[in-house]
C-alpha positions as CSV (number, residue, x, y, z in Angstrom):
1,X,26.2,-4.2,2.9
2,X,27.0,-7.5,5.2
3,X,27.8,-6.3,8.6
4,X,30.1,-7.6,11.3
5,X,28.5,-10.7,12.7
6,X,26.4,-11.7,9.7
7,X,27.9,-14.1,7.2
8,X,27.1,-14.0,3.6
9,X,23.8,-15.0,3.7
10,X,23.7,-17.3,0.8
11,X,26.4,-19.3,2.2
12,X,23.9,-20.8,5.2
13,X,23.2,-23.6,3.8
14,X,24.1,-26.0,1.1
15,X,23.4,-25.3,-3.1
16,X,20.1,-25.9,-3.7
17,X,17.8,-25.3,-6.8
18,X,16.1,-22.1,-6.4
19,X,12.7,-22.1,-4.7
20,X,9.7,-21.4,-6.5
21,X,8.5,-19.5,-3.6
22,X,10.3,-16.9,-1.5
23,X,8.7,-15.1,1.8
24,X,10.5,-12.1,2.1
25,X,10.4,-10.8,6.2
26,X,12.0,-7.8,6.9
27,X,12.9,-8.1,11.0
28,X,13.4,-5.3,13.4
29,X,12.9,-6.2,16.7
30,X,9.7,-8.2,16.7
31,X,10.4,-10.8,19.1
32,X,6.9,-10.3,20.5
33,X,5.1,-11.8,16.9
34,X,7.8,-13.6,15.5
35,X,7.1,-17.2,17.1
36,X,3.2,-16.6,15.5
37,X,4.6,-15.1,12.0
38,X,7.3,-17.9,11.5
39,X,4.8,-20.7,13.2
40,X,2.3,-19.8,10.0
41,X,5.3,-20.2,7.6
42,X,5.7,-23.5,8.7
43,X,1.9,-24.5,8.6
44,X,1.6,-23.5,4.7
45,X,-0.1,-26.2,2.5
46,X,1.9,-25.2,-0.7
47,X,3.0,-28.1,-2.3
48,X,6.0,-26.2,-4.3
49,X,9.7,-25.5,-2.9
50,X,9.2,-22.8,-0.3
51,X,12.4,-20.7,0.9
52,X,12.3,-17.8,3.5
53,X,14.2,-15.3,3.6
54,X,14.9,-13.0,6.4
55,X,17.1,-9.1,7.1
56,X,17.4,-8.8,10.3
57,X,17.6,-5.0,10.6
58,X,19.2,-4.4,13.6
59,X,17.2,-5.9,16.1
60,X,18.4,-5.1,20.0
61,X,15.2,-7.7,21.0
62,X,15.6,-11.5,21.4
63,X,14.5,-11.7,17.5
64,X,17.4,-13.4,16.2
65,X,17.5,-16.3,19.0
66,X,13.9,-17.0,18.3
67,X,14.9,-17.1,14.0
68,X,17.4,-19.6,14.7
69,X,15.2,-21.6,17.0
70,X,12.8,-21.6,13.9
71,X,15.5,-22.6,11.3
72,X,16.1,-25.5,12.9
73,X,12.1,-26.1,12.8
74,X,11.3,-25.5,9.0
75,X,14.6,-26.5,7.7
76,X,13.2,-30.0,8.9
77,X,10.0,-29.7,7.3
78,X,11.9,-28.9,3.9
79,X,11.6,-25.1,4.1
80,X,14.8,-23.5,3.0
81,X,15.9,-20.4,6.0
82,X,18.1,-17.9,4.6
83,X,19.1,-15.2,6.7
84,X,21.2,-11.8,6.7
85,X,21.4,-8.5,8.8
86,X,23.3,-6.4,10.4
87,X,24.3,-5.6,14.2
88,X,25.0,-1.5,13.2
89,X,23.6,1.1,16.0
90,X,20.7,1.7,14.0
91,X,18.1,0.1,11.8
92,X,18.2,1.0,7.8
93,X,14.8,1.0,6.7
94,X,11.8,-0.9,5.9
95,X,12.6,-0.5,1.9
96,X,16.0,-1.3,2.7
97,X,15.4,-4.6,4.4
98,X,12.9,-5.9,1.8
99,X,15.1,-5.0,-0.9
100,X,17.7,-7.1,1.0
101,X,16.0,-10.1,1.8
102,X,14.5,-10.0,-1.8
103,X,17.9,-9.9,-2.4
104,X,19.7,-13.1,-0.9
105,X,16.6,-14.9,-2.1
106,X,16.3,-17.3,-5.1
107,X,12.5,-17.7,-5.1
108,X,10.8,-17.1,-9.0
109,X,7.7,-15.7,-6.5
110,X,7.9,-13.4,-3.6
111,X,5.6,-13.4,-0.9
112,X,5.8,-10.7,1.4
113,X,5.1,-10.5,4.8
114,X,5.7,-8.4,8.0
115,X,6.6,-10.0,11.1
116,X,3.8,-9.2,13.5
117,X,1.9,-10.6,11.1
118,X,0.5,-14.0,10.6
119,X,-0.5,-15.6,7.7
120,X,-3.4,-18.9,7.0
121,X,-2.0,-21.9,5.8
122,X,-3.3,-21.4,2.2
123,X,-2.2,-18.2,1.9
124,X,1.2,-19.4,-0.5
125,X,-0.9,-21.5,-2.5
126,X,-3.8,-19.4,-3.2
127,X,-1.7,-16.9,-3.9
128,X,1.0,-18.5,-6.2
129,X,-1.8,-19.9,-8.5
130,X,-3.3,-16.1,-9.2
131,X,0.2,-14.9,-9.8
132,X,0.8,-17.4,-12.3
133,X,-2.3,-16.6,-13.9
134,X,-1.6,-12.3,-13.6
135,X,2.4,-12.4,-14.4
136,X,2.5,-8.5,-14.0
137,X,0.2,-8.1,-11.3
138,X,0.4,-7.4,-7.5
139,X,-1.5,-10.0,-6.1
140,X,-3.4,-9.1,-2.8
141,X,-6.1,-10.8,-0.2
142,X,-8.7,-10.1,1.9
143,X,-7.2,-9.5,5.5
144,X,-8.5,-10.0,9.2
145,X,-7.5,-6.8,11.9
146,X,-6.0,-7.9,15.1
147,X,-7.7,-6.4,17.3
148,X,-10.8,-7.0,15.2
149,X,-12.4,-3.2,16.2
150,X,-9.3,-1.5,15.2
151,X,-9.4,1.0,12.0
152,X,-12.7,-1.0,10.8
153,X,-13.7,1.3,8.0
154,X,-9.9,0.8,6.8
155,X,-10.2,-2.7,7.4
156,X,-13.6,-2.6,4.9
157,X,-12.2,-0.7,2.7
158,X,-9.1,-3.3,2.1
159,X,-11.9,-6.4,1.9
160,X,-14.5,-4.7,-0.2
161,X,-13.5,-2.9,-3.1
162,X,-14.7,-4.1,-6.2
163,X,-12.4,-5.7,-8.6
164,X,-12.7,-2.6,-11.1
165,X,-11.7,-0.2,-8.1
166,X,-8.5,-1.3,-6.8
167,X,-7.6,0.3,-9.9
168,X,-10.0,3.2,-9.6
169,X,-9.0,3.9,-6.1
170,X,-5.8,4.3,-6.1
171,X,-5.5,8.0,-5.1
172,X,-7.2,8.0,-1.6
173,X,-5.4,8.4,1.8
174,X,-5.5,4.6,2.4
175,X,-2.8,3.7,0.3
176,X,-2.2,1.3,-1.9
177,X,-5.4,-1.1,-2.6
178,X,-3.6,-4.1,-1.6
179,X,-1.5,-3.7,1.3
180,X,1.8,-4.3,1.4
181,X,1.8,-7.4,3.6
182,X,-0.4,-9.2,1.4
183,X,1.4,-8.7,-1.3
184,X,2.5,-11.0,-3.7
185,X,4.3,-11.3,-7.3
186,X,6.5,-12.7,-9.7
187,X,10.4,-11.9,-8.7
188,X,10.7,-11.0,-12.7
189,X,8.0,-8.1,-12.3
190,X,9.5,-7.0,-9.2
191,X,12.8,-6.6,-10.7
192,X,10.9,-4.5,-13.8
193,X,9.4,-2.1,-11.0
194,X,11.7,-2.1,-7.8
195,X,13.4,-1.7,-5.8
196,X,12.1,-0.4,-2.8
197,X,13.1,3.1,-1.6
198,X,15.5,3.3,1.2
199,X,15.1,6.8,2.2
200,X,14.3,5.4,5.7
201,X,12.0,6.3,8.8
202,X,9.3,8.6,7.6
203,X,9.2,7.0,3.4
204,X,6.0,5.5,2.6
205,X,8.0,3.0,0.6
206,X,5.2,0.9,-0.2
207,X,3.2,3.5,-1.6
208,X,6.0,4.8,-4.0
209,X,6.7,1.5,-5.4
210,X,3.1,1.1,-5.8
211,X,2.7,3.7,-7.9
212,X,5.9,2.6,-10.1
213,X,4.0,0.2,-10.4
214,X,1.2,1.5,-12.1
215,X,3.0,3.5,-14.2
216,X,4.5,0.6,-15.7
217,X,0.8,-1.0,-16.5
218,X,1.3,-3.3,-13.5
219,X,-2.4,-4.8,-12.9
220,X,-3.6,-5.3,-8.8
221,X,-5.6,-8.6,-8.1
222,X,-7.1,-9.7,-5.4
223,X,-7.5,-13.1,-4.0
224,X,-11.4,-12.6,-2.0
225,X,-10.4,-14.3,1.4
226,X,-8.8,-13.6,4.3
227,X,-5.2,-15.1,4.2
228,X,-3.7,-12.6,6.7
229,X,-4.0,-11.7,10.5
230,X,-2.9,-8.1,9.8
231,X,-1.6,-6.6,13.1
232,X,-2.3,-3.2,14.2
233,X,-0.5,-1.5,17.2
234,X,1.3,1.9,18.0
235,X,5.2,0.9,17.1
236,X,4.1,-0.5,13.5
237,X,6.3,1.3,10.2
238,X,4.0,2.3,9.0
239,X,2.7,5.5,11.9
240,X,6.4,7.1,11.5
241,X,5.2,8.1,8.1
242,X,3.6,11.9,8.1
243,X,0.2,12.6,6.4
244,X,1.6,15.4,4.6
245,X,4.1,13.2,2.7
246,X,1.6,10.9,2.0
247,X,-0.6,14.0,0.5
248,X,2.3,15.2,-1.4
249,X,2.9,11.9,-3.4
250,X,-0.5,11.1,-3.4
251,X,-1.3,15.0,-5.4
252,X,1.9,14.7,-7.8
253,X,0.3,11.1,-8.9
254,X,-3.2,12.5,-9.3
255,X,-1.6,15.4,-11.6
256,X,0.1,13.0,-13.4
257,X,-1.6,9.9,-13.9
258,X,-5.7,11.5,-13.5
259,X,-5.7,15.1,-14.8
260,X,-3.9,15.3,-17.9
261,X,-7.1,13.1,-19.2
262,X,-9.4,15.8,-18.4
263,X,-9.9,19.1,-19.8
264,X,-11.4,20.5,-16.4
265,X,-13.1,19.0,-14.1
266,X,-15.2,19.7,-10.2
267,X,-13.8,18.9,-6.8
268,X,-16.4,17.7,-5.0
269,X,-16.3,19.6,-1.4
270,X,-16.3,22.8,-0.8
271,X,-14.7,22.4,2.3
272,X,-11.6,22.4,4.4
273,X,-10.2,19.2,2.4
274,X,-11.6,20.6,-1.0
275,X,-9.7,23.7,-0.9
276,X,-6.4,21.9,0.2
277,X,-6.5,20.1,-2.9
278,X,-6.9,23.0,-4.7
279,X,-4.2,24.8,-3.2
280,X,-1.8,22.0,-3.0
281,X,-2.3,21.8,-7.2
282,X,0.4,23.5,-9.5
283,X,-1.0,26.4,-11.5
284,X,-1.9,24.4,-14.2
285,X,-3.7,22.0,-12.9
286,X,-5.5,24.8,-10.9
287,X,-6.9,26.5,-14.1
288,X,-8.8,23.2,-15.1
289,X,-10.8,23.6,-11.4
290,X,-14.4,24.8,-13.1
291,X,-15.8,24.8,-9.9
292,X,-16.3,23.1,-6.3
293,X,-19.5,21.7,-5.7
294,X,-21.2,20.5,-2.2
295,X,-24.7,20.0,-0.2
296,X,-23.8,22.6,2.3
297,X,-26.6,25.5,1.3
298,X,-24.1,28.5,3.5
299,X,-20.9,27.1,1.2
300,X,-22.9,27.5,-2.2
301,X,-24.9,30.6,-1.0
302,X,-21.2,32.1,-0.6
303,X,-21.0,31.6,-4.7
304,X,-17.3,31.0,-5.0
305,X,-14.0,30.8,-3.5
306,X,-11.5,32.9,-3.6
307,X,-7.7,31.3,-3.5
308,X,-6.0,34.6,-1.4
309,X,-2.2,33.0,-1.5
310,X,-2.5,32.8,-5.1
311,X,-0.1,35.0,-6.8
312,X,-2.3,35.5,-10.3
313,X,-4.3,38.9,-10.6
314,X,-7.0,39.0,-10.0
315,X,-7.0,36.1,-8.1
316,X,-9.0,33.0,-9.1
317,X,-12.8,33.1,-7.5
318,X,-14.3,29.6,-8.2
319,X,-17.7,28.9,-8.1
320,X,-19.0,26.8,-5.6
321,X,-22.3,25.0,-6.8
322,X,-24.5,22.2,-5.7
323,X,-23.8,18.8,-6.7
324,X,-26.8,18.6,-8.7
325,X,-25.4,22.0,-11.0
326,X,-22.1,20.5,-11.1
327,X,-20.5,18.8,-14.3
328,X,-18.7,16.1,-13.9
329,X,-15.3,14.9,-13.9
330,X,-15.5,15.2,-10.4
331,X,-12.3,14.6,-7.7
332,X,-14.5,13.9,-4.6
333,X,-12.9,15.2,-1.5
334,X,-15.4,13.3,0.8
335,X,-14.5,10.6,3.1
336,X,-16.3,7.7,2.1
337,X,-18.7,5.7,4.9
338,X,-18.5,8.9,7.3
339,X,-22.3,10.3,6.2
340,X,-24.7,7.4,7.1
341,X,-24.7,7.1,3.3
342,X,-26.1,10.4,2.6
343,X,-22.7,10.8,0.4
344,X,-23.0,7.7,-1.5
345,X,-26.5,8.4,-2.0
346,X,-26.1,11.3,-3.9
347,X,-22.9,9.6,-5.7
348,X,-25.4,7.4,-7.0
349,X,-28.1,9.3,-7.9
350,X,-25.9,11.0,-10.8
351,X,-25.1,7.6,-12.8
352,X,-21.5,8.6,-13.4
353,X,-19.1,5.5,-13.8
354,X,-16.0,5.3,-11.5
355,X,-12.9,6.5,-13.0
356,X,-14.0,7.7,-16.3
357,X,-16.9,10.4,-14.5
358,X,-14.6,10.8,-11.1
359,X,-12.5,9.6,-8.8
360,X,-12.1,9.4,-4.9
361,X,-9.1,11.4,-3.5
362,X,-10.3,11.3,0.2
């Protein structure tokens, strides 16, 4: 759709040969980060053809007077600007935008980025060379929080997980295990996955393509340093999206991608989060449940719990064990780095391997 105001956004500029490298920034009034974000496009030390491509998605703010100042500015450093958008009353979407500026661009790579962020000068480069080395991966970095105290065990989470868990890991609350404005891959493999969903405010859009992704054997690499000032603050996209959709998708991927594997298997918490797992699991997958298991001595002296809304008579009683009694496959239920260790203590002490033995869901 090319609203009023917005020319065809290939015809901006003369025919060129398409870039090897497109950055893809979705805009929606950020004129508070955008002379930062589009300052760190120019800085990159990628020796390739570099386009950018921006949606402007219905910005009120000053954004667009600050993207044309910038035009003028990497266009003379040999940076291709392509811009589109639209002036309607309201913005589309995240998914929409991205799928947009992806698009009206001509890059063979697509770097993504959001526009409150900003991103280090080798970020293109270091990048480009592991996607051309992981054709159907996501390719991802390590990423420094702005304001650095903000969601640090989030933030440790992103820049510490193994390279064997950002597959592994892929079911917890944070999300994808590269985040979305680090990511980076092949237009081709995009085109095999995408697009983005456009449902809009409240879509985790990110998340769902993510997991098309893995269903499709995508592979998630990591380059290990930091290539991104990753912003946090209260109007960011990503807070209009509600836990419980987030648990919803996150549950329908676990039942379909985790637990067809195993015959039954333990949730590991006894607790408030343990039992909304349970409850939140179609029948089915509720029969494999062959018990709960926790450290909490007035949880396993109680012996078992007792699902009341289910509609099965009698209805199910699960035993509730301790951790040591348990058998794995275990789905843990435990928020990692919230028990001084104890948790990961006892995690250990069982010599189970990640992802064949259990896997995090917190």
């Amino acid at each position: 759709m090319q609203a009023r105001g917005y020319p065809a956004a290939r015809a901006m500029g003369p025919a060129r040969a398409p870039a090897q490298v497109s950055v893809i920034l979705p805009v929606h009034d950020a004129e508070p980060w955008l002379d930062e974000c589009l300052g760190s496009v120019l800085q990159q030390d990628f020796e390739g053809s570099m386009e950018l491509s921006i949606f402007n998605d219905a910005s009120k703010d000053k954004s667009m007077t600050i993207i044309e100042k910038w035009k003028k500015k990497l266009e003379g450093s040999g940076i291709l600007v392509v811009i589109g958008g639209h002036d309607s009353p309201s913005p589309r979407g995240v998914g929409y935008s991205k799928n947009q500026a992806v698009a009206q661009s001509s890059g063979s790579y697509l770097c993504f980025l959001d526009a409150d962020d900003v991103m280090m000068p080798q970020r293109v480069r270091l990048q480009h060379e592991a996607a051309l080395r992981h054709p159907k991966s996501i390719i991802g970095c390590q990423v420094t929080r702005e304001p650095p105290n903000s969601t640090e065990r989030y933030t440790r989470w992103i820049n510490q997980l193994a390279p064997d868990q950002l597959l592994t890991q892929v079911f917890t609350s944070n999300g994808p295990t590269v985040i979305m404005p680090t990511w980076f891959c092949s237009r081709a493999w995009f085109a095999h996955v995408g697009p983005f969903d456009e449902g809009g405010r409240g879509v985790p859009e990110d998340l769902l393509f993510f997991y098309e992704h893995l269903r499709k054997g995508g592979g998630v690499v990591r380059v290990d340093q930091s290539l991104l000032l990753y912003r946090y603050h209260p109007g960011a996209a990503t807070h209009s999206v509600l836990e419980t959709t987030i648990w919803a998708h996150r549950v329908r991927f676990l039942e379909e991608q985790a637990l067809p594997h195993w015959a039954t298997f333990t949730i590991w918490n006894a607790g408030r989060q343990g039992r909304r797992l349970y409850r939140s699991l179609t029948a089915g997958s509720q029969r494999k449940v062959a018990a709960f298991c926790d450290v909490d001595e007035n949880k396993i002296r109680k012996g078992f719990y007792c699902y009341e809304g289910s509609q099965e008579r009698p209805k199910p009683r699960i035993p509730v064990l301790h951790f040591r009694a348990a058998r794995p496959p275990f789905v843990i239920c435990v928020k990692l780095d919230l028990t001084g260790g104890a948790f990961e203590d006892n995690l250990r002490s069982l010599n189970l391997q990640e992802g064949r033995d259990f896997l995090h869901f917190s």
